[in-house]
BALOBA-1460 file (C-alpha; in Angstrom, 3 decimals):
// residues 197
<rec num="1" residu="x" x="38.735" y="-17.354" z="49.920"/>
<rec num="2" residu="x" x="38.072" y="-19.281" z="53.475"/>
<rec num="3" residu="x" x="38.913" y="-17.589" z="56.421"/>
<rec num="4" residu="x" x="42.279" y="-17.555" z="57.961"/>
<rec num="5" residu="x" x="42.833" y="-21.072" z="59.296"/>
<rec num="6" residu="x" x="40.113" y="-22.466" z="57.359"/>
<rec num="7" residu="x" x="41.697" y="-24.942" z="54.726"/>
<rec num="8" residu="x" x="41.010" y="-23.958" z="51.322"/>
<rec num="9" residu="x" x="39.547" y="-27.032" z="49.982"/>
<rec num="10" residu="x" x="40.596" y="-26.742" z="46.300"/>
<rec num="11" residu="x" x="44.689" y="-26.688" z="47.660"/>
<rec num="12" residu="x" x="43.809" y="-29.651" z="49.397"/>
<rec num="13" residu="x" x="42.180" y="-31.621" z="46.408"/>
<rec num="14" residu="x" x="44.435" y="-30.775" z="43.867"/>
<rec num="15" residu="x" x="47.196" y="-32.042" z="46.508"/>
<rec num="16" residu="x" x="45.337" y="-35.092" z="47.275"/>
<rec num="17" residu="x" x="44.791" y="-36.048" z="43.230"/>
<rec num="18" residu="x" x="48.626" y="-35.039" z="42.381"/>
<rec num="19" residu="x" x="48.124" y="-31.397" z="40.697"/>
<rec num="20" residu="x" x="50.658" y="-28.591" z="40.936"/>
<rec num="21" residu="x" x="47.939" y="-25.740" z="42.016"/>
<rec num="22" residu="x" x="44.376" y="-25.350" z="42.823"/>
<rec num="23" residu="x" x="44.106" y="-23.747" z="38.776"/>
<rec num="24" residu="x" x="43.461" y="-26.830" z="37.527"/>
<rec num="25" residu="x" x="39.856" y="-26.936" z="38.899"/>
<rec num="26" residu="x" x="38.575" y="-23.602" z="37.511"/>
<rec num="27" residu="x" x="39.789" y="-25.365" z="33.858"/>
<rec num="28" residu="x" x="38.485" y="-28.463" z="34.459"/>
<rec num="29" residu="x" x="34.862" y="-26.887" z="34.997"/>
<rec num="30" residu="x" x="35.070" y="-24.933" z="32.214"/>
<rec num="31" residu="x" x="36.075" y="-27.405" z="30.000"/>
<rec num="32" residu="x" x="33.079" y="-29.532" z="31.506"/>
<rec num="33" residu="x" x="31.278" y="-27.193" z="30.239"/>
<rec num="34" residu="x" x="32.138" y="-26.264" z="26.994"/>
<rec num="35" residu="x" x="34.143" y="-29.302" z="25.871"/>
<rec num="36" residu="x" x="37.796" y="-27.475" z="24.725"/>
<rec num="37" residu="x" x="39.923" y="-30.378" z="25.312"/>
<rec num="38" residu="x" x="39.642" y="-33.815" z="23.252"/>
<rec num="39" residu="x" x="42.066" y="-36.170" z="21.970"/>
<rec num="40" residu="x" x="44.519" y="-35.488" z="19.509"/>
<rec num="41" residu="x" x="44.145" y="-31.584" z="19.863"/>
<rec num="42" residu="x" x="47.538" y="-29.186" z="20.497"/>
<rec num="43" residu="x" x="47.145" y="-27.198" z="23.205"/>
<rec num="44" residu="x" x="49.229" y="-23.681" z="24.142"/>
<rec num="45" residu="x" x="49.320" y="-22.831" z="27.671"/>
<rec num="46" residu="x" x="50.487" y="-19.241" z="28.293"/>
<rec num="47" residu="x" x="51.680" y="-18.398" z="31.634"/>
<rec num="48" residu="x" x="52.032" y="-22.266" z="32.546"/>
<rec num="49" residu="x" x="53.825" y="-22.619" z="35.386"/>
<rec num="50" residu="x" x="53.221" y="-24.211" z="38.240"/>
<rec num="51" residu="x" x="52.034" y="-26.866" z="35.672"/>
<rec num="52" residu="x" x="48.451" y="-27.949" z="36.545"/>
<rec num="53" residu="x" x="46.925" y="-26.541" z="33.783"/>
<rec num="54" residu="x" x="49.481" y="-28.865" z="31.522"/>
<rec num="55" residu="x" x="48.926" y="-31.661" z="33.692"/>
<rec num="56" residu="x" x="44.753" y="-31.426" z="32.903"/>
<rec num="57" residu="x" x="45.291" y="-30.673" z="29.196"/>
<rec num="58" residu="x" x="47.653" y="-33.916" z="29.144"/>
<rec num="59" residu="x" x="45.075" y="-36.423" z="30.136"/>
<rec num="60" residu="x" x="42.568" y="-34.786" z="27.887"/>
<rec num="61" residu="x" x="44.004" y="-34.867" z="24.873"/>
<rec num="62" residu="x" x="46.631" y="-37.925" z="25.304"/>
<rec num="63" residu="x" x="49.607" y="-39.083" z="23.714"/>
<rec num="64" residu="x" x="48.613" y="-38.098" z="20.320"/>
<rec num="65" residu="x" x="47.899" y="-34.657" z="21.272"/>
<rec num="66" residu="x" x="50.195" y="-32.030" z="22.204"/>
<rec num="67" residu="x" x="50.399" y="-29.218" z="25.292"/>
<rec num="68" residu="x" x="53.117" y="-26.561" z="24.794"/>
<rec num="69" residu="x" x="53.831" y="-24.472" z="28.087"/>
<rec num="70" residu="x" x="55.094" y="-21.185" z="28.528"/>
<rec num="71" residu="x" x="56.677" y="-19.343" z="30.999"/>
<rec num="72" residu="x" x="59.685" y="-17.831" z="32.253"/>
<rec num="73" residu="x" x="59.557" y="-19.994" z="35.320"/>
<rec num="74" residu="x" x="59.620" y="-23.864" z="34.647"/>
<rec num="75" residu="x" x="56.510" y="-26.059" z="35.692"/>
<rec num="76" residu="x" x="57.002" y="-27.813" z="38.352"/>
<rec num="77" residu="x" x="55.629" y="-31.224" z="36.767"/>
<rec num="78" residu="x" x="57.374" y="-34.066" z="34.928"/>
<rec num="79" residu="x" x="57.428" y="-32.848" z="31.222"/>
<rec num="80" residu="x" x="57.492" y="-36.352" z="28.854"/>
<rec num="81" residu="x" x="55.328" y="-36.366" z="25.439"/>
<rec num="82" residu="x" x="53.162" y="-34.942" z="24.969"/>
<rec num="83" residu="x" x="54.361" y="-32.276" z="27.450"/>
<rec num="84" residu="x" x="56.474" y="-29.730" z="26.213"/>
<rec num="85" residu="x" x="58.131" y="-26.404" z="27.520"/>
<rec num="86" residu="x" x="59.403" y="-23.573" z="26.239"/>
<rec num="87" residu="x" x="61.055" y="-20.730" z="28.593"/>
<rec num="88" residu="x" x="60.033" y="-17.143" z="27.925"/>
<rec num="89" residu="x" x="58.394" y="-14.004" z="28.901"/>
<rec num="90" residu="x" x="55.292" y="-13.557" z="27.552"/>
<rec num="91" residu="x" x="55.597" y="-10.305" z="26.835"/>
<rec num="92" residu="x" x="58.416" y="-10.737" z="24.405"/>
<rec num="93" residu="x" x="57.995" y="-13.978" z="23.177"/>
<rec num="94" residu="x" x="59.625" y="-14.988" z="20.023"/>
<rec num="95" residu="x" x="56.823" y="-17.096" z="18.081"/>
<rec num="96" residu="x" x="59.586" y="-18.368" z="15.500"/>
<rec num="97" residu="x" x="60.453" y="-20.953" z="18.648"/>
<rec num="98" residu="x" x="57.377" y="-21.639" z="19.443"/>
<rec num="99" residu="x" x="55.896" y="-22.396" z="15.498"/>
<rec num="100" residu="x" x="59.056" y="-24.815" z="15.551"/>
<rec num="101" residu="x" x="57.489" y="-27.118" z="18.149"/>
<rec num="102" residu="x" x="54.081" y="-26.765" z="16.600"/>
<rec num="103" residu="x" x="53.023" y="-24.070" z="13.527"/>
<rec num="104" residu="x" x="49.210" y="-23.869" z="14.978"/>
<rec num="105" residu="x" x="47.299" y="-24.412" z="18.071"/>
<rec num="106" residu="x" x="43.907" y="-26.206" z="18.425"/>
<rec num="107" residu="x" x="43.638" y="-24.387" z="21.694"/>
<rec num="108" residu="x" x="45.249" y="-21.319" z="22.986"/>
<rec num="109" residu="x" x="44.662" y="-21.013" z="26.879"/>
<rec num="110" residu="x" x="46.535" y="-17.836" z="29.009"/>
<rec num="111" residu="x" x="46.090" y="-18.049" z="32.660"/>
<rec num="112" residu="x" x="48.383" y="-14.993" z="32.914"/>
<rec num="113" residu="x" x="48.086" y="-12.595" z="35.871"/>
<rec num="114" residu="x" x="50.643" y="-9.694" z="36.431"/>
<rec num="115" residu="x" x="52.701" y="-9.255" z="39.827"/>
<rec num="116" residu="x" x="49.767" y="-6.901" z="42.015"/>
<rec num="117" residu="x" x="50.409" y="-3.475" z="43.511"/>
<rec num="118" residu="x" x="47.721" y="-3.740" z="45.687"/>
<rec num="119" residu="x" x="46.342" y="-0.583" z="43.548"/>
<rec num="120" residu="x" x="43.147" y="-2.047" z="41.782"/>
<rec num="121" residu="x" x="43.155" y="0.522" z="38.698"/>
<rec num="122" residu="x" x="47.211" y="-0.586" z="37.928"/>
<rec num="123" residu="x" x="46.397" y="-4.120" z="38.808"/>
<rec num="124" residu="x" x="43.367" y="-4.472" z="36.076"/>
<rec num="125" residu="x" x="45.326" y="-2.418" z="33.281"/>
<rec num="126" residu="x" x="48.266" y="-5.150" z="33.674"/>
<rec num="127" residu="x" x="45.866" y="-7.603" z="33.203"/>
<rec num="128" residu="x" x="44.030" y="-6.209" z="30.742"/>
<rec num="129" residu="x" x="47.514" y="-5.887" z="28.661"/>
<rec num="130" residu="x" x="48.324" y="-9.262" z="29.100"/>
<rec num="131" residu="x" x="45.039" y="-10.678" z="28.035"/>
<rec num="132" residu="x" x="45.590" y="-8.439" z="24.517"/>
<rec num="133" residu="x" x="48.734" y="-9.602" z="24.327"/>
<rec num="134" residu="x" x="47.685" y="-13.252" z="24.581"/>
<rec num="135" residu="x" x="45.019" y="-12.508" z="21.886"/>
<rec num="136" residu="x" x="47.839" y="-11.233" z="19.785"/>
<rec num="137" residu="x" x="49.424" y="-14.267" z="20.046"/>
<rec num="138" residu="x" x="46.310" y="-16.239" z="19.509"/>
<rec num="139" residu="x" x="45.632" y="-14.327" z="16.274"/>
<rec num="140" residu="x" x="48.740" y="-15.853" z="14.726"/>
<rec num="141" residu="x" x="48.546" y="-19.142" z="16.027"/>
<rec num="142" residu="x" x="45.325" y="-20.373" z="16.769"/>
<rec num="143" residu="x" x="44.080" y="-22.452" z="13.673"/>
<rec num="144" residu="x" x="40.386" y="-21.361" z="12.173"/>
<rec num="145" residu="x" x="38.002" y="-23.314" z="14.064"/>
<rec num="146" residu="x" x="39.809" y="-22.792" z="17.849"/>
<rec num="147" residu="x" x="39.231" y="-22.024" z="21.031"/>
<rec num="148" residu="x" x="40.833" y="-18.981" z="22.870"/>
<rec num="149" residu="x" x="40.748" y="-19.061" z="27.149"/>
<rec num="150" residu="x" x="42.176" y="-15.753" z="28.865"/>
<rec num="151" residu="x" x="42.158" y="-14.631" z="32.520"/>
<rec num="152" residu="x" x="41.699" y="-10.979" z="32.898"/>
<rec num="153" residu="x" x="40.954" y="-8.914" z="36.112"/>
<rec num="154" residu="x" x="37.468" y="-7.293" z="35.107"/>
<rec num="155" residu="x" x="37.162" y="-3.624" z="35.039"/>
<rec num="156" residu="x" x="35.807" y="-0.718" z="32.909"/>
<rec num="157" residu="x" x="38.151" y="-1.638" z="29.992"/>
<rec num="158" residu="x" x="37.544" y="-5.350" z="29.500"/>
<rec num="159" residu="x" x="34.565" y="-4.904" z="26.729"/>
<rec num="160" residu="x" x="37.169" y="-3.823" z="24.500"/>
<rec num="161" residu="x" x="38.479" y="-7.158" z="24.742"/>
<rec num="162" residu="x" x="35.075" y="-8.768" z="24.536"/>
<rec num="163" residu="x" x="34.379" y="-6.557" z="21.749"/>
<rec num="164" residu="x" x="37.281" y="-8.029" z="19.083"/>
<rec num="165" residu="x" x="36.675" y="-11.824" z="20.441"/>
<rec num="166" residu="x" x="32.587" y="-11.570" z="19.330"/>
<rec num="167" residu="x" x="34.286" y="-10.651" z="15.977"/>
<rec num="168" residu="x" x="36.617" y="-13.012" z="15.927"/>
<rec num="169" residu="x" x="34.846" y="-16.307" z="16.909"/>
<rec num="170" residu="x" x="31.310" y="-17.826" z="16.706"/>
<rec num="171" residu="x" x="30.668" y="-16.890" z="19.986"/>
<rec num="172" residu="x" x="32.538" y="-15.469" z="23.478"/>
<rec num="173" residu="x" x="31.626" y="-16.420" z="26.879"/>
<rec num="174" residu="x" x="32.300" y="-14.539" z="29.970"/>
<rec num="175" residu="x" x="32.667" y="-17.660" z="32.777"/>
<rec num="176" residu="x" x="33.597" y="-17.264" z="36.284"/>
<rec num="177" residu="x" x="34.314" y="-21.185" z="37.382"/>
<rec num="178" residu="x" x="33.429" y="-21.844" z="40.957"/>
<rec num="179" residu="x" x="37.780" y="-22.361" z="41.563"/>
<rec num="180" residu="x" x="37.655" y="-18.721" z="41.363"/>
<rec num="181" residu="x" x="37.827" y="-16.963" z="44.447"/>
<rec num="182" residu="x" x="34.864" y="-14.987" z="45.144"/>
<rec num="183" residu="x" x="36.745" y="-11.889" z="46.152"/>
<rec num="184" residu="x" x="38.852" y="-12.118" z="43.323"/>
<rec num="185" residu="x" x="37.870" y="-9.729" z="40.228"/>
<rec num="186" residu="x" x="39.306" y="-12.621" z="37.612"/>
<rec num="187" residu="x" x="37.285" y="-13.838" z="35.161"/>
<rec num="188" residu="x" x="37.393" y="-15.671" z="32.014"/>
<rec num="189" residu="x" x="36.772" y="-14.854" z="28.386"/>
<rec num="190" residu="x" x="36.446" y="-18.279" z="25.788"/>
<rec num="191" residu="x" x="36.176" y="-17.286" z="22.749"/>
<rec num="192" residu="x" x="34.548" y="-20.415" z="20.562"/>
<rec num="193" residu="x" x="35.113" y="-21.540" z="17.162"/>
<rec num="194" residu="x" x="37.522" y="-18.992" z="15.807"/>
<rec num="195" residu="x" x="36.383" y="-17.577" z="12.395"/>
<rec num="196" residu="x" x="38.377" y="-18.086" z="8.851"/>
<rec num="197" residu="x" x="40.436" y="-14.913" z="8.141"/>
């Protein structure tokens, strides 16, 4: 994170080039890398608000695609096709609504965090939950052959995470995308080329 009074140059870019947060840099560079987004795919975006994340998934996968946000807070983005939104928490979310926009995902991506208490050991259990329930979601709705992004705050408990997505997909990635603050303990797990039930 720059110093106090330093700009943070990521705020200003994503400003400059029309994004709703910094995010959409740490997805762009992982998706440089390991190619999740192409045209025609339908995306899920958990925990999408401010928006940038929809806005990048958008251009990627154009009009015939789809991107389906969640969140109980609204992006703050023009939603037209194939930008969609559907208000909810997370942690209760009723997939019946969200199967009625689209039954299965291409790509599942969660950029969830949990409100911080400042106390790291309750901080990184939050986390951890959300990224599991994410993964729950995921199970149900991301089509054999996907690709699973989730945020999670790195601690003692997060190769139990690690652990189901090797079994679960061709392979799983731990990435740390040079958006990420380097004080932050967030990183990212991608699981690849989710196996056939």
């Amino acid at each position: 994170m720059p110093r106090p009074g330093v700009p943070d140059p990521y705020r200003l870019k994503a400003r400059q080039e029309g994004y709703a947060s910094r995010a959409v840099y740490k997805l762009k560079e992982m998706d440089r890398k390991f190619h999740l987004l192409k045209p025609g795919l339908r995306v899920l975006d958990l925990g999408c608000s401010p928006g940038s994340w929809m806005q990048y998934s958008a251009s990627k996968v154009g009009p015939s695609g789809l991107v389906l946000g969640i969140d109980r807070n609204p992006p703050e983005i023009e939603l037209a096709p194939p930008l969609y939104f559907v208000p909810g928490e997370v942690e209760s979310l009723d997939l019946e609504t969200v199967k009625a926009v689209c039954p299965e995902f291409d790509v599942i991506l969660s950029d969830l965090a949990p409100k911080t208490t400042g106390v790291k050991e309750v901080d990184r259990q939050r986390s951890l939950d959300l990224a599991f329930r994410a993964w729950e979601y995921a199970r149900q709705l991301l089509k054999p052959g996907g690709h699973f992004l989730v945020k999670v705050f790195e601690g003692p408990d997060t190769p139990a995470l690690v652990k189901e997505l090797e079994a679960a997909f061709s392979a799983c990635r731990i990435v740390k995308p040079p958006g990420s603050r380097a004080a932050s303990r967030e990183i990212y797990l991608l699981g690849l080329n989710k196996r056939a039930a």
